[in-house]
C-alpha positions in Angstrom: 159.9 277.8 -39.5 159.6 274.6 -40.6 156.4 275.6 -43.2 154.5 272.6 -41.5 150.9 273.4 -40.6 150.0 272.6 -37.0 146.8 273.2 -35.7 146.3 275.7 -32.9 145.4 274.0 -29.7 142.5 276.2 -28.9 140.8 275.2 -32.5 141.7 271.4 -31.6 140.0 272.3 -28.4 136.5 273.8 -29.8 136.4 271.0 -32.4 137.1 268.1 -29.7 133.8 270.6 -28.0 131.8 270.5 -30.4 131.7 266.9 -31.3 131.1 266.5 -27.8 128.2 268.4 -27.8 126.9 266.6 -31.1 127.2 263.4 -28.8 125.1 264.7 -26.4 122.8 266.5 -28.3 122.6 262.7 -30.1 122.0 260.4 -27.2 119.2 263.1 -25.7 117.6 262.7 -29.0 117.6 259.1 -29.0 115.8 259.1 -25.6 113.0 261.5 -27.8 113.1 258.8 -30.1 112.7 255.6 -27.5 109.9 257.4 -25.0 107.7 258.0 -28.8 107.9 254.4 -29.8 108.1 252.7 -26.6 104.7 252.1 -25.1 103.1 251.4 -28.9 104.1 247.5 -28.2 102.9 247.8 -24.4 99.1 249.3 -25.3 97.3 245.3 -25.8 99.2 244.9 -21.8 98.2 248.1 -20.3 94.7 247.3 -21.8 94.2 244.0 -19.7 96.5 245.7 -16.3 93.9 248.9 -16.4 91.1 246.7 -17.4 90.4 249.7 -19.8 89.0 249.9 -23.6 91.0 250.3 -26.7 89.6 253.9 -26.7 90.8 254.4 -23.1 94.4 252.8 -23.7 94.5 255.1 -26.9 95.4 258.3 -25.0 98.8 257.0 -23.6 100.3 257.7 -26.5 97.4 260.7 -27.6 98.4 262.6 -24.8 102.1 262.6 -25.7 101.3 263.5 -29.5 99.2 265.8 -28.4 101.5 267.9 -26.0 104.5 267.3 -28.4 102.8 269.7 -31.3 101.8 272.2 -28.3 105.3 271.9 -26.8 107.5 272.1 -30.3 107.0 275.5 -31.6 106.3 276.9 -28.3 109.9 276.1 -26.6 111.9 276.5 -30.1 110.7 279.9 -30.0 111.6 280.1 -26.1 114.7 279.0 -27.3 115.7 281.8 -29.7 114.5 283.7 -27.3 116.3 282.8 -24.3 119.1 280.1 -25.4 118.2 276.8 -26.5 120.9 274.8 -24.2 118.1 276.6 -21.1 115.7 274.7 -23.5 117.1 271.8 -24.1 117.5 271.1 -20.5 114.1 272.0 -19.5 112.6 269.9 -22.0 114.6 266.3 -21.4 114.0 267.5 -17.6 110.2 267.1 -18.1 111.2 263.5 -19.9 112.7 262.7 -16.6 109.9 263.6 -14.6 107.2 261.9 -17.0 109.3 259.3 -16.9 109.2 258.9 -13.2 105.6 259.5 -13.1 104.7 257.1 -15.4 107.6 254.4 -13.5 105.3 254.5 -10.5 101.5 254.7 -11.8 99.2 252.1 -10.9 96.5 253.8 -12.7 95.5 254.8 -16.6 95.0 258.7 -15.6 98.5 259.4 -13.8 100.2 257.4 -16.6 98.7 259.0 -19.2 99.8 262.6 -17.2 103.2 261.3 -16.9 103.2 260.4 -21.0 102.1 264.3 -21.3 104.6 265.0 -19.3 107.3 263.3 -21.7 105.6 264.3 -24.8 106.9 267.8 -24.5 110.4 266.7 -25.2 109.5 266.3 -28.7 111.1 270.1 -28.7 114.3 269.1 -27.9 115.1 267.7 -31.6 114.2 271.1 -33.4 115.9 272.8 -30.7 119.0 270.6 -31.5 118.7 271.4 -35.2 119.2 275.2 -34.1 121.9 274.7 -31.7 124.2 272.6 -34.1 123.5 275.4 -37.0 124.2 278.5 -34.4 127.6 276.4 -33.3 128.9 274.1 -36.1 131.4 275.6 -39.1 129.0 275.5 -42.4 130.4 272.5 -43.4 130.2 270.3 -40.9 126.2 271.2 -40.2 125.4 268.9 -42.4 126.3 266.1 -41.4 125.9 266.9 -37.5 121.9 267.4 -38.2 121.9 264.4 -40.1 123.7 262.3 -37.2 121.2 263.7 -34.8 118.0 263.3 -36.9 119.5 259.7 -37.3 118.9 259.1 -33.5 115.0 259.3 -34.2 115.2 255.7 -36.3 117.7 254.7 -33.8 115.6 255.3 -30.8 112.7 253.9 -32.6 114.6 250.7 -33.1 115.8 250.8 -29.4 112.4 251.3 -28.0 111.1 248.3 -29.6 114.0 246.1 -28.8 113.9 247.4 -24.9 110.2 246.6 -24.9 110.7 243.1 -26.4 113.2 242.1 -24.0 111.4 243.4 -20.6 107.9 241.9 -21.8 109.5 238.6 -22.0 110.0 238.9 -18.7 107.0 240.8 -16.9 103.7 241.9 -17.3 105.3 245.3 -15.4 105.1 248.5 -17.4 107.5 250.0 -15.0 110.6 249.1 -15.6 110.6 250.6 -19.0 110.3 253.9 -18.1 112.6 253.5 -15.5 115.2 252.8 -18.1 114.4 256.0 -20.0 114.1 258.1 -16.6 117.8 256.8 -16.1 118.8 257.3 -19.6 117.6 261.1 -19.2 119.6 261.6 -16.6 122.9 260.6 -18.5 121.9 263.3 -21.2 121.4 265.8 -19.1 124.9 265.5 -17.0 126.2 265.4 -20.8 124.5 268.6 -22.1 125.3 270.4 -19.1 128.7 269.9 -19.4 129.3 270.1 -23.0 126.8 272.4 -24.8 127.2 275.8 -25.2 124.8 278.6 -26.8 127.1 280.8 -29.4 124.5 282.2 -31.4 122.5 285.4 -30.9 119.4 285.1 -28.4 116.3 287.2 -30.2 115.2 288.1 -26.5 111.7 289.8 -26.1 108.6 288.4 -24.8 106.7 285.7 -25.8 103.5 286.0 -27.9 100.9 284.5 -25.7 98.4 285.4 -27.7 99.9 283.9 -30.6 101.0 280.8 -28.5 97.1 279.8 -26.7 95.3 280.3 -30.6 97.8 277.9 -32.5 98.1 275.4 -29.3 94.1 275.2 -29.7 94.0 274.8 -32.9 96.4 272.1 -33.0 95.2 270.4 -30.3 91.9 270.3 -32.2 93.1 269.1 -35.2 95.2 266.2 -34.1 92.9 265.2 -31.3 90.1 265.1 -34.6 92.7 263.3 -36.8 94.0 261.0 -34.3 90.2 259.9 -32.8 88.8 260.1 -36.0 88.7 256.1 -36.4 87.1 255.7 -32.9 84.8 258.2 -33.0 83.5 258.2 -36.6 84.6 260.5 -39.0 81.4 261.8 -40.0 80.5 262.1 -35.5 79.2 265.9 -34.5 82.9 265.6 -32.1 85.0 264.8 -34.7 83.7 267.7 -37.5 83.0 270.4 -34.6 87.1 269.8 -34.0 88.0 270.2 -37.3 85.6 273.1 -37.7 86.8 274.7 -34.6 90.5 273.8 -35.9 90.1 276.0 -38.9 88.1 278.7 -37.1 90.8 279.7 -34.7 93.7 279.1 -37.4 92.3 281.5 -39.4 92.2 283.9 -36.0 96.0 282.7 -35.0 96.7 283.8 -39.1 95.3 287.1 -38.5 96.8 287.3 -35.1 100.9 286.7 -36.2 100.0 289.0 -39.3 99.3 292.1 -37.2 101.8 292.0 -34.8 105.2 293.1 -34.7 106.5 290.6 -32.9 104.9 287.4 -33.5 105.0 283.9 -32.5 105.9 282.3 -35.6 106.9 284.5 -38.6 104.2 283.4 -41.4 107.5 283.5 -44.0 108.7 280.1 -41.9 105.5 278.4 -42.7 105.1 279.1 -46.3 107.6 281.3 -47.6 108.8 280.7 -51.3 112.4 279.3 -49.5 110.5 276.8 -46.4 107.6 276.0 -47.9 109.0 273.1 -50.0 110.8 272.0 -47.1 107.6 271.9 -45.1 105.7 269.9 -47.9 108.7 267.9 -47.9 108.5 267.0 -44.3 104.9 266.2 -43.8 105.2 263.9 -47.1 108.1 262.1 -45.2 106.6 262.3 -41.8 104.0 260.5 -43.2 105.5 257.7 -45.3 107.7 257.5 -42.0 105.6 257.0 -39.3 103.0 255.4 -41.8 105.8 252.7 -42.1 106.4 252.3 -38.0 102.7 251.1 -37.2 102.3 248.7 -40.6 105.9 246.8 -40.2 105.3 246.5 -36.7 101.5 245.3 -37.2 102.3 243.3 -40.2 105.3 241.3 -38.5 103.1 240.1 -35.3 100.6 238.6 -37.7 100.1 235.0 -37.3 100.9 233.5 -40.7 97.7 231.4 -40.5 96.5 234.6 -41.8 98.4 233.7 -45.4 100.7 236.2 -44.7 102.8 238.0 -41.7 105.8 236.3 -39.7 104.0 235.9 -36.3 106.5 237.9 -34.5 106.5 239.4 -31.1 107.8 242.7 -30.0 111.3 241.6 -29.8 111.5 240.7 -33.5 110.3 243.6 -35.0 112.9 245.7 -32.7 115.6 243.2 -33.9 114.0 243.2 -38.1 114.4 246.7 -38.0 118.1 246.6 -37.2 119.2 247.0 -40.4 117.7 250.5 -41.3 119.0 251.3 -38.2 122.3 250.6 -38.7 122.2 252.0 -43.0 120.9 255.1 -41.1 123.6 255.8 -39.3 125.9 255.2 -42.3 124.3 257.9 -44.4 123.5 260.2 -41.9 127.6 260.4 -42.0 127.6 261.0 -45.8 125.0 263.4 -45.8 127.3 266.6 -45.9 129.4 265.3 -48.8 126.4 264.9 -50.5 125.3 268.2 -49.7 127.9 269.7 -50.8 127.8 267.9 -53.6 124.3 267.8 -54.8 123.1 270.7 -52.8 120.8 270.0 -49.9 117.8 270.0 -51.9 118.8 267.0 -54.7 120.3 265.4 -51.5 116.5 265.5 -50.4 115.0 264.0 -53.7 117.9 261.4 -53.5 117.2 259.9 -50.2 113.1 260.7 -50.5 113.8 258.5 -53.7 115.8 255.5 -52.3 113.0 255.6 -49.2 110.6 255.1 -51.6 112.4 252.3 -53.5 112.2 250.3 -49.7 108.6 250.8 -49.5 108.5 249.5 -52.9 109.7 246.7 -52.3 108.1 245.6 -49.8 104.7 246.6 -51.2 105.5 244.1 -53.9 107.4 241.5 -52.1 106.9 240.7 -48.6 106.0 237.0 -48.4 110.0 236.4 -46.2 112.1 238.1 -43.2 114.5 238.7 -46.0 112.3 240.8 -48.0 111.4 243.0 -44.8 114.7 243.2 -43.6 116.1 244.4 -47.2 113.2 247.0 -47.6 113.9 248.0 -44.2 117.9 248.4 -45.0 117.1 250.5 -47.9 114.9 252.7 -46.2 117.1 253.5 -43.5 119.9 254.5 -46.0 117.4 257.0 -47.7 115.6 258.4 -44.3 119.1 259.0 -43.1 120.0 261.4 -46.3 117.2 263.1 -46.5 116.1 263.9 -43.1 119.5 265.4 -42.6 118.6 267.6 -46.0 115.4 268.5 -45.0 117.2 269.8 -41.4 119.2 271.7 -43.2 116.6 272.8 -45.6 114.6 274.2 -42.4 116.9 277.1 -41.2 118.9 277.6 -44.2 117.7 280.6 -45.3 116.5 282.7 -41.9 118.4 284.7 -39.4 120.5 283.0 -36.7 117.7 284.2 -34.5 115.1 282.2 -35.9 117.2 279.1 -36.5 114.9 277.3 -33.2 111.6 278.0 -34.2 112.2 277.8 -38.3 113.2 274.0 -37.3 110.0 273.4 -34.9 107.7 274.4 -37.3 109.4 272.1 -39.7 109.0 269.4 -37.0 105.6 269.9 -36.2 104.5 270.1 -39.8 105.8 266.5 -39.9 104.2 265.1 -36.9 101.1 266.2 -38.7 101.9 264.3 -41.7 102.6 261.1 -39.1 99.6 261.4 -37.6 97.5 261.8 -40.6 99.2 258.5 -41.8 98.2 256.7 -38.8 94.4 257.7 -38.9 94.7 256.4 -42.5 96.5 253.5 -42.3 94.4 252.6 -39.3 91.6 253.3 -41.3 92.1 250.9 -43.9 93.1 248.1 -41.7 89.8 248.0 -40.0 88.1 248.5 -43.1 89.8 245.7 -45.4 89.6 242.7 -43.0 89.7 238.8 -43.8 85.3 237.7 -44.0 84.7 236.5 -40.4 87.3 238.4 -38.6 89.3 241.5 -37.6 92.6 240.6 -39.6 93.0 243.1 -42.3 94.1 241.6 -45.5 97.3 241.0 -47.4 95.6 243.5 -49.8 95.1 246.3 -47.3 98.4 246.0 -46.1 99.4 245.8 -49.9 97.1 249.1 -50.4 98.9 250.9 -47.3 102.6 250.6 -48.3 101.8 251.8 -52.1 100.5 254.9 -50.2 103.3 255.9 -48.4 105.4 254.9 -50.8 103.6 257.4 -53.3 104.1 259.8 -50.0 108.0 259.6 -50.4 107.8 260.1 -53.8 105.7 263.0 -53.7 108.0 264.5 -51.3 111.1 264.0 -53.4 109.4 265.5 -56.4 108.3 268.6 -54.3 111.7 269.5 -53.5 113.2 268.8 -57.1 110.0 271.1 -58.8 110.6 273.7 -56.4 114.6 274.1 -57.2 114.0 274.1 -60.7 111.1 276.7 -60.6 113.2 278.8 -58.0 116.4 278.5 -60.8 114.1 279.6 -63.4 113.0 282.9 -61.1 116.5 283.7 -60.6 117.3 283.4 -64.2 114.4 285.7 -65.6 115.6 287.7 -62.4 
């Protein structure tokens, strides 16, 4: 005995596994990522190919939001129920085939059935979430959800600079689903080699009762929020959603209350323990997505307007390198600083430094450089805290729950991204320059203090709620 450590092939082995499956489980999340943001620059193209309205055009990427928030809590709990690697597959299978569908379309309707198609891979990332925490030692989770949840900036980044290049060199919409058609592929050969379900599968049947009230109800609400600006807010279509929306939420409340086995244990949605993290995430999912559609607008601008950079596609892929890349680097540190801090300061910490970006450019944003150092600084504060507030999600519910704990945490922060766009969008075409449909510096000005106030709420959320939950435990 030499009283030299070695390490036991078969743990050398599972780790060598497991960062393989954190690989794949990475790339199929960038794909998520790139089919979200992709088609945002090609909606002015698809416009003039389909000879179709702005209303029309709207519902290629509707359609995908729309079947994203049905699709999210829906397979996450299929995937405690039945394995999430089963899941996982299914959903960047369906990618593939919107993908293809939408590759081939020479018409709006079947592209905007293959979008729906690819919108219910928005699943796959809460799904990913649940896998890494079933599979990954304690302190390493961490940092794996945080190199995943990185991919969605990544992808976003990607799918910007893929449209840029391809629209510089033809009007085709096809080839860019092609590309994330062939991408798909790739991750699927990758998770079906490398991914394996270790944790316990809940089994039972699925609540379909539970599952048709909240899809309704969700798809009324986001269709209302998302057509709000189009159709008026004050239009008999858009109340009678929202009116139906909170009639048959208040049924789908009554309906997971009374059953044993519901869809979606009411604890996960606002328990004491999740729901700070789900305030948390629909405060950052809307300072988040809030910050996508103004950067990219206000980058394209024609500077004859007295501000903006008149940019194409291409450049605002290639501006938004730098939080891409400061992303990536603190989505790395994020478990030190967990273990550190605690997930929940690591939150307000990266929350905090988000909002310092937005700051910035709220105040400053007459150069590139300006953009491109708000944008670096936001990257390096999304990165932190979304890998916090993936943690935050399942920390504290069984390994059973771990897959739909996460989706609910997901969908309560597309919610928060599409109520940023309808108000973002709102004050663009409200705030415009006399004689024309250019919003202002000032609305643009207006929008960034918003959801820059939105990151800071969320930070301060998650810092109130620890102290008042320390306080608890020390009268307890």
């Amino acid at each position: 005995m030499t009283g030299v450590a070695v390490a036991e092939p078969g743990a050398v082995q599972r780790g060598r596994q497991l960062w393989l499956t954190l690989l794949a489980l990475s790339m199929a999340g960038m794909i998520v990522s790139v089919q979200q943001t992709v088609v945002i620059p090609l909606l002015p193209r698809l416009m003039t190919v389909f000879g179709v309205s702005v209303a029309e055009v709207t519902w290629v990427f509707t359609a995908s939001l729309l079947v994203g928030a049905v699709a999210t809590p829906l397979l996450s709990r299929l995937g405690d129920m039945y394995g999430k690697k089963r899941m996982i597959l299914f959903t960047v299978g369906l990618l593939i085939l919107g993908s293809v569908v939408c590759a081939v379309s020479v018409s709006l309707p079947v592209l905007i059935a293959g979008r729906a198609l690819q919108g219910a891979s928005a699943a796959l990332i809460p799904l990913a979430i649940g896998m890494i925490r079933d599979s990954f030692p304690q302190e390493k989770v961490m940092t794996a959800i945080g190199v995943v949840s990185a991919t969605m900036g990544v992808g976003g980044t990607l799918g910007m600079i893929v449209t840029g290049l391809i629209a510089d060199r033809t009007t085709s919409h096809h080839p860019v689903f092609w590309i994330t058609a062939g991408l798909g592929v790739v991750a699927v050969l990758l998770i079906a080699v490398s991914a394996h379900d270790t944790g316990t599968s809940a089994g039972g049947r699925l609540d379909l009762v539970g599952a048709s009230l909240l899809s309704v109800w969700l798809v009324c609400l986001l269709l209302a929020v998302s057509q709000g600006n189009d159709w008026g807010w004050g239009s008999g279509r858009v109340v009678g959603l929202f009116a139906g929306a909170a009639a048959v939420c208040a049924l789908w409340v009554f309906s997971q209350i009374r059953l044993r086995a519901p869809m979606i244990r009411l604890h996960l949605l606002i328990g004491r323990r999740s729901l700070p993290a789900n305030l948390a995430a629909l405060l950052l999912g809307f300072a988040m997505f809030g910050s996508f559609t103004l950067v990219s607008s206000f980058v394209q601008t024609p500077s004859s307007a007295g501000y903006g950079f008149g940019g194409s596609v291409l450049d605002v892929g290639l501006y938004a390198l730098p939080s891409t890349v400061t992303m990536l680097l603190s989505s790395f540190m994020a478990g030190h600083l967990s273990t550190r801090l605690g997930p929940a300061r690591s939150l307000a910490l990266g929350a905090a430094v988000t909002a310092a970006g937005f700051g910035w450019f709220t105040v400053f944003n007459a150069s590139v450089l300006d953009l491109i150092g708000a944008n670096a600084l936001q990257g390096l504060g999304f990165g932190v805290a979304y890998a916090a507030l993936g943690a935050l999600a399942v920390q504290h519910v069984p390994m059973d729950q771990s897959g739909i704990a996460s989706g609910v945490n997901s969908l309560v922060r597309s919610i928060g991204g599409s109520a940023s766009g309808a108000v973002t969008a709102a004050l663009l075409t409200s705030i415009t320059i006399a004689g024309s449909a250019i919003p202002t510096r000032g609305a643009y000005v207006l929008s960034f203090a918003i959801i820059t106030v939105s990151a800071i709420a969320s930070a301060l959320v998650v810092l109130v709620s620890g102290v008042m939950a320390r306080e608890v435990s020390g009268v307890g």
